[in-house]
Steps between C-alpha positions, in 0.01 A plus 500: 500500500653823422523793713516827363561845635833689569709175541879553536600127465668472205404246217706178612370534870194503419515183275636344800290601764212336259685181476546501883117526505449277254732192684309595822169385322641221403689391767126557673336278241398804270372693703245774439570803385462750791282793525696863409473695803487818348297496150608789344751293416333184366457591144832498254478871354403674815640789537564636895437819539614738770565482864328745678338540843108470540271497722465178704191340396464244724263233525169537726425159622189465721711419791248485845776696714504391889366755710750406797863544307709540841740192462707344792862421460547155561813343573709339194467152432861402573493631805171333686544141644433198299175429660398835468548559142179316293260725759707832374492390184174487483474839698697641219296347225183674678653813544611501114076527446477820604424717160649887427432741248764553240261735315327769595728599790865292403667668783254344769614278759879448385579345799279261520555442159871474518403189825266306291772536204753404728327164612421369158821522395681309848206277434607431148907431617395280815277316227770484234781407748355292765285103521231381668291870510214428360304315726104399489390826681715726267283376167179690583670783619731513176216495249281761698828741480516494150153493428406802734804685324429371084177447446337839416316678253686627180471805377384532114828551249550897418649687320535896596451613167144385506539252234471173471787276728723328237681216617802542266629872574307600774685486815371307799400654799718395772309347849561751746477280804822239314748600813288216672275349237917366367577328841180338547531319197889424561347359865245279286726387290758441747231250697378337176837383411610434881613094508297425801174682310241258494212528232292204665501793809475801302196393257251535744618926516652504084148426344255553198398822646841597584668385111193746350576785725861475399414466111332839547771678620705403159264806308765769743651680271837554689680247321728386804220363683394354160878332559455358865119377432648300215758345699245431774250345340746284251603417910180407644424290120792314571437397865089437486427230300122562561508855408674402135174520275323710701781740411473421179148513436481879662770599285364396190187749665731767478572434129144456413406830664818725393433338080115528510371795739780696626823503261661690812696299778882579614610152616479247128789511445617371860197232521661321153822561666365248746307280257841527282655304754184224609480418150853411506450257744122339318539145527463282174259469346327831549197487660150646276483704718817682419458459144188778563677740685727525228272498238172706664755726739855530375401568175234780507774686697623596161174727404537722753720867412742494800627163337860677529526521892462109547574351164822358623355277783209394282701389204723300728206299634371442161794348394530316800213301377599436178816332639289276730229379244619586117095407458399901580686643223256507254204653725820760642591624159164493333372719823786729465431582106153540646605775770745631277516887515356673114600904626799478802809452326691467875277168552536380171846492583454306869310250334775432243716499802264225642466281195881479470479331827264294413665381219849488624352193689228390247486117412564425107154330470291770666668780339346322170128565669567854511782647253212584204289737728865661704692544160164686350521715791868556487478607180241782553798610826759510199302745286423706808582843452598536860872432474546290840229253473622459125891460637351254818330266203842489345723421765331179496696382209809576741369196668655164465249243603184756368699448157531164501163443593399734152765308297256156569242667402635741224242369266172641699720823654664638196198593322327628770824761651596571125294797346513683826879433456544609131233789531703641808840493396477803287219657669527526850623843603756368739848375403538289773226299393585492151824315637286258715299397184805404287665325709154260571414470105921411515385236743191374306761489223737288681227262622305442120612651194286331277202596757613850519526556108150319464357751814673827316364400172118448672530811647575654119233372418263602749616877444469445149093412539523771746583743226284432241219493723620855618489605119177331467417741758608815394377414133192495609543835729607660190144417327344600790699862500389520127145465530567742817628762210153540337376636858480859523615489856831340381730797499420587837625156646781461256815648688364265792552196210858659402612447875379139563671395119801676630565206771668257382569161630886374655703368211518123466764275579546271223908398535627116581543426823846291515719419780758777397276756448352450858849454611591859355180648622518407907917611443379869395233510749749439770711731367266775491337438837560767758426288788776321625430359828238785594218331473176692424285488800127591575524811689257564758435827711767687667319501840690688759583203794457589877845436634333406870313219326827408245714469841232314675472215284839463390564463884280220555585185534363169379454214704510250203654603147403196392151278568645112584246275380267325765485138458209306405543144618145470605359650148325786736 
């Protein structure tokens, strides 16, 4: 995924830090691809503007604030006897209930703030470094915490301009109350991952009505918590067998809401994050049940216009599938050309992106199923007249296995890809492109002459009937024009008939195509090209960042880079 923006890194470290991510997915079992934490710089071509200060606009969550806020210091941890320590524990965890206000009056109460921030986070060391904490009376206690200090109302997304919130450049609104909302989570997680943490104890407290409440919270649109929920609930999926399709099934009510009523919802991208990594771990063969949610969930995801923020995530899982059962990739790719975008050039181009994928790990006999249909749409993406989802078609003949898949099947593809080809190489108005196209009619070359001379010599042809039925056309115009000349109204529309004979149609190409000639061509189009590793890229607003929110996320840190994939022994 790139990252764009004022990078100083030069070229090579950059290469390498994406190979270091790269190993790290695959040393994790390919991983999913994790969520960006600041999307401004999600899509390749954005373009960051400015640092400059703003107002805070921090987020009002419907917190119920205690009306008693006077905290007692209790003595550390370390220092209280043995036997003493589970009943201040608990004391602690009680006292970490009490609510403040971090929004209308910020400055309230700092020193009871500063105790109750001070507890959670000697809470979350005695957790981390000590055994044997967590006893049966600190379970109830533990969940109440967090749940008295998470589960709230959200506020609706914003944006101060008084438009409507877009998820790609608008910037998040930052949770105002995060100085303690961060530590309660890093206490949860902390106890959830604990080796004497017992589910068969905890399930009674971690329930339905607890997994729901927590699945709300994922709509926040400061995209740190987004972080920590993730990692919790990928957590509690892992350790409660009996809460796996429950989790699932409310999930998938997420999808269906955010594709069919509300297209708005902050956390996709971090919920197929999580999925990314179940599906990963799907024991063979898939259940039907899984085979739906891809095909009536996954899918749809595709039709909706903030595609961009989670596309990532959701092409991952798709493929995911495909490598499990090679079965789905007819239904995949035929539901893809159905979704596919007719008027947004920068989803034209993630689907591309996608289908590469998919094909990179496409079996031989399926790809046969499919190729008539994918090649007929690839050749409408090659005569695009938006230059990057006409270059993103092309780079497929870059690929290896995608060509030697066509080369089987030369005889179906070649006629199909060829008068897009032909028609393009002279009159597309990018060079670039004109490059791209030699080079694949080189390849079709390479792969069939004989088929390649008898698809040129068709297409000939077909121009040929196309031109005498033009000047069937106009022949019969021109009788029409001089019957219009006996009309005494005919001088007054004349100059109008002068302007529309004027236009005149794009010479034809009628030279041989050989293999030296489209040799020669791609040479002088690489000669000429101005481009040289500066690649063109979509440019998208030049929105002045808030350098409080740039530092604040670049400062957080995640608790998993990765998602490990839970096992499935029990097919749960």
């Amino acid at each position: 995924m790139q990252k764009n923006g004022k990078d100083t890194k030069s070229k090579s470290e950059k290469k390498n830090d994406d190979n270091d991510s790269e190993a790290k997915a695959k040393a994790l079992g390919g991983a999913p691809p994790p969520t960006p934490l600041n999307k401004t710089k999600l899509n390749s071509g954005t373009v960051q503007g400015p640092l400059i200060k703003k107002d805070k606009r921090q987020s009002s969550s419907r917190f119920n604030v205690t009306r008693n806020r006077e905290l007692e210091v209790l003595p550390l941890l370390k220092d209280a006897a043995p036997a003493e320590r589970e009943e201040l524990f608990i004391q602690k965890l009680r006292q970490c209930c009490v609510l403040f206000d971090f929004v209308s009056d910020p400055l309230s109460d700092l020193k009871w703030k500063e105790v109750k921030r001070g507890a959670l986070h000697e809470m979350v060391e005695y957790l981390t470094s000590q055994r044997g904490v967590i006893t049966d009376s600190i379970y109830p206690e533990a969940v109440n915490m967090f749940a008295v200090n998470l589960f709230r109302t959200l506020p609706p997304s914003s944006n101060p301009n008084g438009a409507e919130f877009d998820p790609e450049e608008d910037e998040p609104t930052l949770e105002a109350a995060w100085p303690h909302l961060q530590l309660v989570y890093e206490l949860f997680l902390r106890l959830l991952e604990a080796p004497d943490f017992q589910p068969n104890l905890a399930k009674r407290f971690i329930d339905q009505k607890f997994v729901l409440n927590l699945l709300e919270l994922f709509d926040s649109e400061d995209p740190r918590e987004r972080d920590l929920l993730k990692t919790t609930l990928h957590r509690i999926y892992g350790k409660f067998l009996g809460l796996r399709a429950f989790i699932r099934k409310q999930i998938n009510n997420v999808f269906y809401r955010f594709i069919y009523e509300t297209e708005h919802h902050n956390g996709i991208a971090e919920l197929l994050e999580i999925l990314g990594s179940i599906i990963n771990g799907f024991a063979l063969p898939l259940k039907e049940e899984h085979k739906v949610f891809l095909l009536r969930v996954l899918l749809p995801l595709h039709k909706v216009k903030s595609l961009s923020v989670y596309h990532p995530q959701l092409a991952y899982c798709v493929v995911q599938f495909l490598e499990k059962d090679p079965s789905l990739t007819q239904p995949v790719i035929k539901s893809l050309l159905k979704y596919w975008p007719k008027t947004h050039s920068p989803k034209e181009v993630m689907f591309l992106n996608e289908l590469e994928e998919i094909l990179d790990v496409i079996e031989p006999a399926e790809f046969q199923k499919v190729m008539k249909p994918l090649f007929i749409q690839l050749a409408k993406c090659v005569s695009s007249p938006h230059f990057q989802v006409a270059e993103r078609a092309l780079y497929y003949w870059n690929n290896e296995y995608v060509m030697s898949l066509v080369s089987e099947n030369a005889t179906e593809i070649l006629p199909i890809m060829f008068p897009s080809l032909y028609r393009n190489s002279k009159s597309h108005w990018n060079k670039t492109i004109h490059g791209l196209i030699y080079n694949a009619l080189k390849l079709f070359m390479e792969m069939n002459q004989k088929l390649f001379d008898d698809c040129s010599q068709q297409y000939r042809q077909e121009r040929q009937k196309e031109r005498e039925r033009q000047h069937h056309r106009d022949e019969l115009w021109l009788r029409v024009e001089s019957l219009a000349q006996q009309s005494p109204a005919y001088e007054m529309i004349r100059p109008q008939l002068l302007d529309s004979n004027n236009s005149s149609e794009s010479p034809e190409q009628n030279e041989e195509l050989t293999f030296e000639s489209l040799e020669k061509e791609a040479q002088e189009v690489t000669k000429v090209s101005t481009n040289k590793g500066k690649p063109l890229l979509r440019r998208k607003s030049e929105l002045p960042q808030d350098t409080y929110t740039v530092k604040a996320l670049n400062d957080h840190k995640r608790a998993d880079e990765y998602l490990t994939t839970p096992p499935d022994v029990n097919k749960c």
